[in-house]
DRENPA-477413 format. One record per residue: residue number from 1; x, y, z of N, C-alpha, C in turn; residue in three letters. Coordinates in pm, whole numbers, padded with zeros to 5 digits. Each point is the difference from the previous one (the first is absolute). Layout:
<recs>
REC  nr   n_c1   n_c2   n_c3  ca_c1  ca_c2  ca_c3   c_c1   c_c2   c_c3 rest
REC NUM      X      Y      Z      X      Y      Z      X      Y      Z  ALA
...
</recs>
This chain:
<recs>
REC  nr   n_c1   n_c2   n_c3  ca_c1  ca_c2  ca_c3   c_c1   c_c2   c_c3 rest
REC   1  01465  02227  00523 -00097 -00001 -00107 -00002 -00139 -00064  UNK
REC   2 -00109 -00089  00000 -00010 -00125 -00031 -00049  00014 -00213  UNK
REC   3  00052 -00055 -00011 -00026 -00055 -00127 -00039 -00119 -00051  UNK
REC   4 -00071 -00031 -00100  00015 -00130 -00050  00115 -00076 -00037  UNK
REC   5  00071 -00124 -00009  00089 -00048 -00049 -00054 -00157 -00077  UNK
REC   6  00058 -00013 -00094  00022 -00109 -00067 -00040 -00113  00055  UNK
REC   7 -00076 -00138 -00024  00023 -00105  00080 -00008 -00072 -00175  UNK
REC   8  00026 -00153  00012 -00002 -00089 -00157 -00043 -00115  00060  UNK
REC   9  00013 -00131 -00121 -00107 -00111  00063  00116 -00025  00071  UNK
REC  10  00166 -00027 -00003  00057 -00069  00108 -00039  00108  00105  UNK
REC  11  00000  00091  00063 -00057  00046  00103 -00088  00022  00076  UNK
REC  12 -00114 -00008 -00093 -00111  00043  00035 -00086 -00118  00160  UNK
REC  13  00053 -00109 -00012 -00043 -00101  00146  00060  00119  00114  UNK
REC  14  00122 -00008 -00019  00101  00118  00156 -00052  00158 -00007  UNK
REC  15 -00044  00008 -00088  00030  00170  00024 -00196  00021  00000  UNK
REC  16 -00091 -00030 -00039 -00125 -00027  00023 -00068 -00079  00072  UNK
REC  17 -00011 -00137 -00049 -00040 -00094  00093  00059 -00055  00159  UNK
REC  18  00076  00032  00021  00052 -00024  00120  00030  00207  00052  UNK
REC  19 -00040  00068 -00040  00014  00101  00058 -00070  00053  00098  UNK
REC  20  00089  00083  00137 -00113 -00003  00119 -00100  00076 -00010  UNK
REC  21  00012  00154 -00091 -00078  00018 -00017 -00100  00037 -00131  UNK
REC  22 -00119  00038 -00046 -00123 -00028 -00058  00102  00056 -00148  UNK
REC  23 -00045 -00045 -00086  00098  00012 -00113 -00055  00035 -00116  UNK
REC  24  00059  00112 -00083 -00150  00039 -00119  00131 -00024 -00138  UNK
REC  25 -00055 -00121 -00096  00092  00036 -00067 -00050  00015 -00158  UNK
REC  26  00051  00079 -00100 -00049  00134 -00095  00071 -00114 -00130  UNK
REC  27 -00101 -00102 -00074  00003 -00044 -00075  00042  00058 -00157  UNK
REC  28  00124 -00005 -00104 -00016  00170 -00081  00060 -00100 -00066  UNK
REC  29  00009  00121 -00133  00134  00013 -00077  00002  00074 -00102  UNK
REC  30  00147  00058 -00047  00005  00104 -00048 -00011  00088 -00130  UNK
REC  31 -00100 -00100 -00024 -00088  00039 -00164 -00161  00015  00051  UNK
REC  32 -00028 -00010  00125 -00114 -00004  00057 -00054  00145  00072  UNK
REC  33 -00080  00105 -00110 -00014  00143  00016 -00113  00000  00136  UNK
REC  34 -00118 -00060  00041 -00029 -00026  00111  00097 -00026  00144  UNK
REC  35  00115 -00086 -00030  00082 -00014  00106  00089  00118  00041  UNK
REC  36 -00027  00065 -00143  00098  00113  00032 -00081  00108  00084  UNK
REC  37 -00138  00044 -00026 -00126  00088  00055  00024 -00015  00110  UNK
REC  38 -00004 -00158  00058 -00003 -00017  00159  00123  00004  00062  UNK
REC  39  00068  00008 -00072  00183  00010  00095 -00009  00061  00096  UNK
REC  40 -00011  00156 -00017 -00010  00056  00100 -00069 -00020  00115  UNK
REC  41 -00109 -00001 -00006 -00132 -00075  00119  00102 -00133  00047  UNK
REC  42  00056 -00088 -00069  00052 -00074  00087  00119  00019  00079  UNK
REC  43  00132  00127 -00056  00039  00045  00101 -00028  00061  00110  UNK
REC  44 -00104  00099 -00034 -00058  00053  00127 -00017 -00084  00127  UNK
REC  45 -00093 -00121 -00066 -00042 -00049  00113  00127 -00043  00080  UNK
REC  46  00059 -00069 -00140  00166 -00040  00104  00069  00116  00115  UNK
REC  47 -00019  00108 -00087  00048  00072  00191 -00115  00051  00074  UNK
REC  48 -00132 -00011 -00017 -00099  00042  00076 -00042 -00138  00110  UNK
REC  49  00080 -00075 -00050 -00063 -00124  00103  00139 -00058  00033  UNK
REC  50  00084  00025 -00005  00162  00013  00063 -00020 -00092  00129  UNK
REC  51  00033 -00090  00039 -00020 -00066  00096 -00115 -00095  00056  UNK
REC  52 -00066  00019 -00088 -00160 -00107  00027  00013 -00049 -00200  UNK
REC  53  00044  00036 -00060 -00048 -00035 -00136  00123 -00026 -00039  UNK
REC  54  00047 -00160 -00109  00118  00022 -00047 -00004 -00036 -00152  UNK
REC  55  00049  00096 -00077 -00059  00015 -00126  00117 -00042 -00139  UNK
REC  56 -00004 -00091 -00074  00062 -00067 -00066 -00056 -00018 -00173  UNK
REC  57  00075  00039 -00081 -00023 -00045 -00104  00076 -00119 -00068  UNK
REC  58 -00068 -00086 -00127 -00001 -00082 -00069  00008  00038 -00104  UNK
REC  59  00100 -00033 -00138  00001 -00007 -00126 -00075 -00102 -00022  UNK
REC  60 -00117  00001 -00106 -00003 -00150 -00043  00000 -00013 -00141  UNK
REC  61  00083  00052 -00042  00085 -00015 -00124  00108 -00072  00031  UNK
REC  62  00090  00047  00122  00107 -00029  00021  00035 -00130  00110  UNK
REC  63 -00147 -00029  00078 -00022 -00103  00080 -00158 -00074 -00058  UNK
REC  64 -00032 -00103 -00041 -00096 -00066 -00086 -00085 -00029  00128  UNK
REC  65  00085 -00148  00080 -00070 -00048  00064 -00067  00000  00121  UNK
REC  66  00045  00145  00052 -00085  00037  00115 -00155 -00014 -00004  UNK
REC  67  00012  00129 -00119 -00157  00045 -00103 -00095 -00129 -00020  UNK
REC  68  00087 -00076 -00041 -00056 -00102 -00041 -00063 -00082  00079  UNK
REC  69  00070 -00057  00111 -00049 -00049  00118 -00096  00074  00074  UNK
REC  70 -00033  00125  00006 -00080  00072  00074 -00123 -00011 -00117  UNK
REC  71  00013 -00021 -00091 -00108  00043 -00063 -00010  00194 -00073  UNK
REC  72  00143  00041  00007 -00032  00127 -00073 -00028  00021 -00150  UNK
REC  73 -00132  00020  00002 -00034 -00014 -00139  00012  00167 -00089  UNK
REC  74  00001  00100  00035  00021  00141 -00026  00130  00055  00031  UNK
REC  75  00016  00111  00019  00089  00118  00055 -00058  00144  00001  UNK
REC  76 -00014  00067  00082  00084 -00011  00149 -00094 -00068  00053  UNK
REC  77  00025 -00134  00070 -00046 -00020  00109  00055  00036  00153  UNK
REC  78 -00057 -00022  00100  00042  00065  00128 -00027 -00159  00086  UNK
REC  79  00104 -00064  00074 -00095 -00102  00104  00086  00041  00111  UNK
REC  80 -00111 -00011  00104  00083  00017  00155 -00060 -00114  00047  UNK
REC  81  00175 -00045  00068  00024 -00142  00069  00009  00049  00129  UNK
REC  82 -00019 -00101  00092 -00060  00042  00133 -00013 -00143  00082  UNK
REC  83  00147 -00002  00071  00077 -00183  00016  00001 -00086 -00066  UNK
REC  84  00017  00040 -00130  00062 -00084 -00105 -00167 -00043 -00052  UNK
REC  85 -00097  00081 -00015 -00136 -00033 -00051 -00005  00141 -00035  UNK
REC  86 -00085 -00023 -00130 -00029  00122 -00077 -00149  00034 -00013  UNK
REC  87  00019  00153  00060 -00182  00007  00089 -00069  00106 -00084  UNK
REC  88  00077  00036 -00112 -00085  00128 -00100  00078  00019 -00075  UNK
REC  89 -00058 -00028 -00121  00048  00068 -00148 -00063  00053 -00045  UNK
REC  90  00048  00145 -00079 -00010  00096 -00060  00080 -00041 -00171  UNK
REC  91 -00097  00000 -00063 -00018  00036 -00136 -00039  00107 -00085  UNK
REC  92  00127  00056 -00092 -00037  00141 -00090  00075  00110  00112  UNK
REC  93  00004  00099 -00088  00027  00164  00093 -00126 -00013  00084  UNK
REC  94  00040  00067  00118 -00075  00115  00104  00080  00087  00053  UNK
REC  95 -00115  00070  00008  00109  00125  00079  00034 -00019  00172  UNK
REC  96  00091  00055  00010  00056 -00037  00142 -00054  00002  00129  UNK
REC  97 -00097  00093  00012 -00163 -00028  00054 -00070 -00107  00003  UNK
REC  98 -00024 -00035 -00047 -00086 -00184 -00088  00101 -00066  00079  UNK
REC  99  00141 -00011 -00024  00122 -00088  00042 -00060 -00016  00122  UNK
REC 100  00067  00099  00087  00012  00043  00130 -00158 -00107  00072  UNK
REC 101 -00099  00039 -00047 -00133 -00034 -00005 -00010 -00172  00026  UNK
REC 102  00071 -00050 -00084 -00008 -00124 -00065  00121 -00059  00124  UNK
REC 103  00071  00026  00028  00137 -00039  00074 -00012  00017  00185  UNK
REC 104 -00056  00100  00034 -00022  00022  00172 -00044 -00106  00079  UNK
REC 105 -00091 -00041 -00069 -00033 -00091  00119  00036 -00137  00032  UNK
REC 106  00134  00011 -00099  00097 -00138  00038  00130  00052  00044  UNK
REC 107  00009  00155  00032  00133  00073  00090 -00034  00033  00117  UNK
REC 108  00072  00057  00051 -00004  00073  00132 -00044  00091 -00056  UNK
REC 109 -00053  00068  00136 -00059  00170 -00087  00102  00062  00016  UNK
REC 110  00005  00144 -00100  00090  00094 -00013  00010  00092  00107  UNK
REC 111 -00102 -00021  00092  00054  00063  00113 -00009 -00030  00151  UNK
REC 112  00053 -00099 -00008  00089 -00103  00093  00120 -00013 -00013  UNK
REC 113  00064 -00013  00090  00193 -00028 -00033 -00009 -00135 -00073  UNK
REC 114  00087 -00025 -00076  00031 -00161 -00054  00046 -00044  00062  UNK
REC 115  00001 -00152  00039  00039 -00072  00080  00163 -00076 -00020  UNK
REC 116  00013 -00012  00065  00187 -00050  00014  00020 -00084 -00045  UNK
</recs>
């Protein structure tokens, strides 16, 4: 069962940008009642796309200059990186539908094996 885990600005080059595969990571923090709406939707996806999707959150309370450098001007934002280029952001709640919607056609499909 895949989950989201943690990444910060010292991490975020290794564990995103250089990651092999397509990378969605869940911009928050924890005074942020929107970030909280979408939590769930973003775990889901984390184990519904288990092997084609790798799903990572960001404090940016607790990490400044990621946000900053990307240009995150809100919360929750959503960006999926995709060889170290970021090919769709999602701004505000959606429901996990919308996600899913917004995210496929930079994964493998869900019903195909993932690749090695």
């Amino acid at each position: 069962m895949a989950t989201p885990f943690e990444v910060s600005d010292a991490t975020f080059e290794k564990d995103v940008l250089q990651a092999a595969q397509p990378t969605l990571v869940d911009f928050w923090a924890e005074w942020c009642k929107p970030c909280k709406m979408i939590g769930p939707a973003v775990e889901a996806l984390a184990e519904e796309c288990d092997g084609r999707l790798r799903v990572v959150k960001l404090n940016v309370d607790a990490n400044p200059d990621t946000p900053r450098d990307l240009h995150v001007m809100s919360i929750p934002t959503l960006l999926l990186f995709k060889n170290g280029v970021e090919v769709t952001r999602i701004i505000g709640y959606r429901p996990k539908e919308a996600l899913l919607e917004a995210l496929l056609p930079h994964v493998e499909p869900l019903d195909t094996p993932p690749s090695v």
